[in-house]
N, C-alpha and C positions, 0 to 999 in steps of 0.2 A: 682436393676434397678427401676429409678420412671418413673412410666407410668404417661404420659399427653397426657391430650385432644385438638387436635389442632381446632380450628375456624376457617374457610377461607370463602376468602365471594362470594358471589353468582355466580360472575361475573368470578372467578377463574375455580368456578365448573363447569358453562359451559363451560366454553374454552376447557377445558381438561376432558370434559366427564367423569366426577367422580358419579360416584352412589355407594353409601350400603358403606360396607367396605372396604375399599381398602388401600393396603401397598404403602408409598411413602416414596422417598429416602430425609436424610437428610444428606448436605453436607457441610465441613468447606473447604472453599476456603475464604485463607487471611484474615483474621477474620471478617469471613462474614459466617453465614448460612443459606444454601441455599437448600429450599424445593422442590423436580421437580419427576415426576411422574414416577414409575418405568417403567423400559423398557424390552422388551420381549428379548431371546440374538441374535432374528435376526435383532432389533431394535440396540441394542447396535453395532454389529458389523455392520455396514454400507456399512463399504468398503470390498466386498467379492474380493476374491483369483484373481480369474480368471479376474476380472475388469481391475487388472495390469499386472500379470502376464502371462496372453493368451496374448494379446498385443504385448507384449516382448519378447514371444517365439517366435511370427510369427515374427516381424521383425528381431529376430534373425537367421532365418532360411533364411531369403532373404537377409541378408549380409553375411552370413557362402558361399552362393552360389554366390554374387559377389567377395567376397574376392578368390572363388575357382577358378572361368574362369578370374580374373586379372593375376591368376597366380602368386600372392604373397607369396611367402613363410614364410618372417615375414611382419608382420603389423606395424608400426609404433605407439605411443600413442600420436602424435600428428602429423600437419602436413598435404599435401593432401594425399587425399586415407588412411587414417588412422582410428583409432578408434575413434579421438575425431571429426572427420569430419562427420564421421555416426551414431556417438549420438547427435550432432549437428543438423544433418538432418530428423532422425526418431525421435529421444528424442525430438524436438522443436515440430515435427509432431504431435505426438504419444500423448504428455501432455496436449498441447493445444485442443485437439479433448478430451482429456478425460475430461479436464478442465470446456471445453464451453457445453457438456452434462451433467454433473453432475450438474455447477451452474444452466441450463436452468431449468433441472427437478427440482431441487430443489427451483428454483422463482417462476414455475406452479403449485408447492404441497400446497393447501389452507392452510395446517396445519404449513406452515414452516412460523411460526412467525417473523423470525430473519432475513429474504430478504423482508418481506410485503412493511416498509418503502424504497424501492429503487425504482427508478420510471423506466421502462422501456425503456426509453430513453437514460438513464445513463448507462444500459446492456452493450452495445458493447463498453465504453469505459474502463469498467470493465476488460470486457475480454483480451481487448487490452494491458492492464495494464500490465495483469499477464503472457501475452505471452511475452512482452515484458521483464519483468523482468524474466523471464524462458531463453530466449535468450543470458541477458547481465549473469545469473547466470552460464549459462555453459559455457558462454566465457571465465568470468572469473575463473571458476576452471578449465578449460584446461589449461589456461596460466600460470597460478600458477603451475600444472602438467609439463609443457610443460616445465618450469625451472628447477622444482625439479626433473625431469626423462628427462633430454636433452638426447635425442636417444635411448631412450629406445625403442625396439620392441618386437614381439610376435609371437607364433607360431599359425597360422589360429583358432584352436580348443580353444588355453586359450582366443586370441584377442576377439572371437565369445560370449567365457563366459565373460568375463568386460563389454561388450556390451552389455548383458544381464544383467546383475547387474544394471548399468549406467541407462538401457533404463527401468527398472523394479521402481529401486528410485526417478525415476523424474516422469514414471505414480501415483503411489502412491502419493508421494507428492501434485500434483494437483490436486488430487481426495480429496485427503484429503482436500485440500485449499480450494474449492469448495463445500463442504458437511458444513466444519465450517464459512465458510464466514458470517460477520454482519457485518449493516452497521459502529456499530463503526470503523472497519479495516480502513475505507475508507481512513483516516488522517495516518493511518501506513503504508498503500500500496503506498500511498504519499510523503512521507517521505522514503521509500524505495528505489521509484522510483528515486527521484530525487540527494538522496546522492549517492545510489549507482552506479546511471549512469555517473555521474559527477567526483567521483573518482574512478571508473575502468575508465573512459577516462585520470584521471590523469598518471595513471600507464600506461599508455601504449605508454603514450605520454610520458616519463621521461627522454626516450634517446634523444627528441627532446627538451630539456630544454625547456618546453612549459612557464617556470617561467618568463624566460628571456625576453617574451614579454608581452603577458597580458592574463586574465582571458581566455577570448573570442579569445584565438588562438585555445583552445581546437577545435571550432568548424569550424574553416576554413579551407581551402585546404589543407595547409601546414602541416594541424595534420593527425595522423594515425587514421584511422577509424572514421574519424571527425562527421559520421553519428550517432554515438551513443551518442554523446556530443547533436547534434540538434534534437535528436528523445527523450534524456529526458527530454529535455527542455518544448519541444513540447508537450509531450505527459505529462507533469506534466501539462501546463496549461488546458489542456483536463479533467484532473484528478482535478482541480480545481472548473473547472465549474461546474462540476459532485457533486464533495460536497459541494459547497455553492447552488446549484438547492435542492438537499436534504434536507440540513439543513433550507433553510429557506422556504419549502414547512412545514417541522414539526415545525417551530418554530409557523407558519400560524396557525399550529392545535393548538399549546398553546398559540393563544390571543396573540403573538405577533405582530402587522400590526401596518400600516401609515407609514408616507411619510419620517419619521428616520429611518425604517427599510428597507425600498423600495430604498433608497440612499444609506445605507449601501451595500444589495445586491448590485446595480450598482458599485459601487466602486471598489467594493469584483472582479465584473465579470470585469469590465477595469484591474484592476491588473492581471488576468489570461489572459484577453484576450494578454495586451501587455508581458507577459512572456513568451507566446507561440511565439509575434512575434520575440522575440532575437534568438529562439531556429530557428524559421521559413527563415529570412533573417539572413545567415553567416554574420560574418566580415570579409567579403576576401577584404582587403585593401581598395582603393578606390573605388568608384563606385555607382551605385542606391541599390545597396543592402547593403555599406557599411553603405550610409544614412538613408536606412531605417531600417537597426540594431541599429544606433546610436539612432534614433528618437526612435524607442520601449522602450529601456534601458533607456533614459530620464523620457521617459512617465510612466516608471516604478516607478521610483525614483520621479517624482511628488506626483502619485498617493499614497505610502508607505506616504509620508512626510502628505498630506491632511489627509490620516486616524488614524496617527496618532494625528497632530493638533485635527480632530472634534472627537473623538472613544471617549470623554468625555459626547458627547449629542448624537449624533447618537446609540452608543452601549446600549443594553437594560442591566440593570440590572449589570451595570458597577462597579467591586469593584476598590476600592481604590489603593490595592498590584498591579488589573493589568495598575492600571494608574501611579504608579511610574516605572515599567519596562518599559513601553510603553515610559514614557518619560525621562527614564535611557539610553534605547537604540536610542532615536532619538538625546540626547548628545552626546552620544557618536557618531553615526556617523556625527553630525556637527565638533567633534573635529578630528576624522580622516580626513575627507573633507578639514579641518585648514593644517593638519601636512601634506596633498600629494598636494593642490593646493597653500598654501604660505610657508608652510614651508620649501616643498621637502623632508622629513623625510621619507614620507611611499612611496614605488617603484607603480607602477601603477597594478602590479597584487599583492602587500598585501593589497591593495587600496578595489580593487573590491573584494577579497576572505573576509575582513574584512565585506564589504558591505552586500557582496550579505547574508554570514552567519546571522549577525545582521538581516536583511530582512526578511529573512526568516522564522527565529526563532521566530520573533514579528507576522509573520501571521499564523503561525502555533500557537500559545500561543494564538492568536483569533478567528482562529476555532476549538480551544480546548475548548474555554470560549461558546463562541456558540452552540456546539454543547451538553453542561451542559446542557446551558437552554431550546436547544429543546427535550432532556430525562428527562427535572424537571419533567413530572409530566406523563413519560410514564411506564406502567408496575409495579410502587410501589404501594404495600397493605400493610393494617394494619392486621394482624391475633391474635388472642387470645391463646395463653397457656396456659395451668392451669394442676395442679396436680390434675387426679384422685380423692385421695384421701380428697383434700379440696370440690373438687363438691361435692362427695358423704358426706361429711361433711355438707357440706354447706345445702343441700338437706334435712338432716337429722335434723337440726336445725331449719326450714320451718315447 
């Protein structure tokens, strides 16, 4: 084994309170090595026992005792009064509370580097995020359940232990979600939110050929559970403003300002504003709400079309590959736009799923690009290696 001497520079050693000798861990993640300070193994295990698993006993002991005086003999695993109705109800409970303590302390612990950049004001849309996608995740694995075990039930004692399991898996998990959270996530909790609420809405809506009419039946009357169609919506432009307030607060700390980048944000913030409002006013046929779904959904579609035209002088630090996709994908939707309004070619809901995907994908590829240049120059060092033996060489030639 060849011993080397590592360098690191000054700014490193305070952070992390490095004195004399000290062992530190060196790790190959994706062909990257990465240096981080050893940890004690109460440090390492973070998440103790009992954080999820008390939790889950108790509410397993307070549905073992409603399932007793219902007087059910089996339980059902979906359905009212079932098992997935009371992991639904403690599980959404039980996660969420574990959830919003765990990221709190962990935004209030000075050491925790990896929440510093999140601004407090963005907190509770955070929170709201992950409640919500905790919600639409157990909807949807009970409905998937609910097919794959059509009437299946249980005896009180086993129904009690699933629930236990069920309600033990989803503490955990948001404990964990919460202990690892950074703000990079922010563009994947984004992007979580809003495919995944948009297609568990599609699935649920399939018996009601939601195709046959348009995009935006999802969230009208006529659809099943149409509120989770306008509550992704909604709460994606939520989740919007939250990372473009972020991003260009850090971009601020690296010398990025003026009046190109102060226009950019604005743009940035009209595009979530008016995302929220498609999600905000249904399209339930005609009417003031019909109008002003339509008005939002336009104003959307302007504003995509301007940032694309100016993201050539507005966007800082603008490469080249992302100005041929940027104006790859605004051909393309001028020639969809050709084939549904003169040609008749594309039906009015592969119109909008063409759309909105393209849209999308083009703003999430620019707060990908964005959110580069406000980490250019956050947390990278230069450190020195050397073999031992060429120092003590080296020394010895002196």
């Amino acid at each position: 084994m060849t011993k080397f001497q590592v360098t690191l520079p000054e700014e490193v050693e305070e952070y992390f309170s490095l004195s004399g000798e000290e062992t530190l861990l060196l790790k190959r993640e994706h062909q990257k090595l990465v240096i981080e300070k050893k940890k004690s193994p109460f440090e390492t295990q973070k998440i103790s026992l009992r954080w999820f698993l008390l939790p889950s006993a108790i509410s397993s002991v307070v549905i073992f005792a409603l399932f007793y005086f219902l007087g059910d003999s089996q339980i059902l695993m979906t359905g009212d009064n079932s098992i997935s109705s009371a992991v639904l109800l403690f599980g959404l409970f039980g996660g969420s509370v574990s959830f919003i303590s765990f990221f709190i302390k962990e935004k209030k612990n000075p050491e925790n580097y990896r929440l510093a950049d999140i601004q407090w004001r963005n907190v509770p849309t955070i929170i709201v995020s992950f409640m919500v996608m905790l919600l639409l995740g157990i909807l949807a694995f009970f409905w998937i359940i609910g097919m794959a075990f059509e009437g299946a039930s249980f005896d009180i004692y086993t129904a009690t232990a699933i629930f236990f399991v069920f309600t033990a898996i989803i503490n955990y998990i948001m404990i964990y979600a919460a202990l690892t959270f950074d703000s990079s996530m922010l563009v994947s909790v984004l992007i979580v939110v809003i495919i995944g609420g948009v297609f568990f809405s599609m699935l649920t809506n399939s018996e009601s050929h939601w195709w046959q009419y348009n995009f935006s039946f999802l969230g009208t009357n006529e659809a099943t559970s149409s509120w989770q169609f306008n509550l992704t919506i909604l709460l994606s432009a939520f989740l919007m403003v939250a990372l473009i307030d972020y991003l260009f607060v850090n971009l601020k700390k690296n010398d990025y300002t003026g009046f190109k980048v102060n226009l950019l944000r604005i743009l940035l913030t009209l595009v979530a504003i008016s995302l929220g409002g498609v999600g905000f006013f249904p399209n339930n046929g005609t009417g003031q709400l019909h109008a002003l779904h339509t008005k939002a959904a336009e104003m959307l579609v302007y504003l995509i079309i301007i940032l694309i035209v100016s993201i050539r002088w507005i966007l800082p630090k603008v490469t080249r590959e992302f100005l041929v996709v940027s104006y790859g994908i605004a051909a393309t939707l001028l020639v969809c736009n050709f084939l549904f309004q003169n040609v008749g070619y594309l039906s009015l809901t592969v119109f909008e799923l063409l759309a909105f995907g393209l849209a999308f994908s083009w703003i999430l590829l620019l707060l990908q690009h964005i959110q580069q240049l406000a980490h250019l120059n956050n947390a990278v060092y230069e450190i020195i290696i050397e073999p031992i033996n060429d120092i003590k060489k080296n020394q010895s030639e002196e």
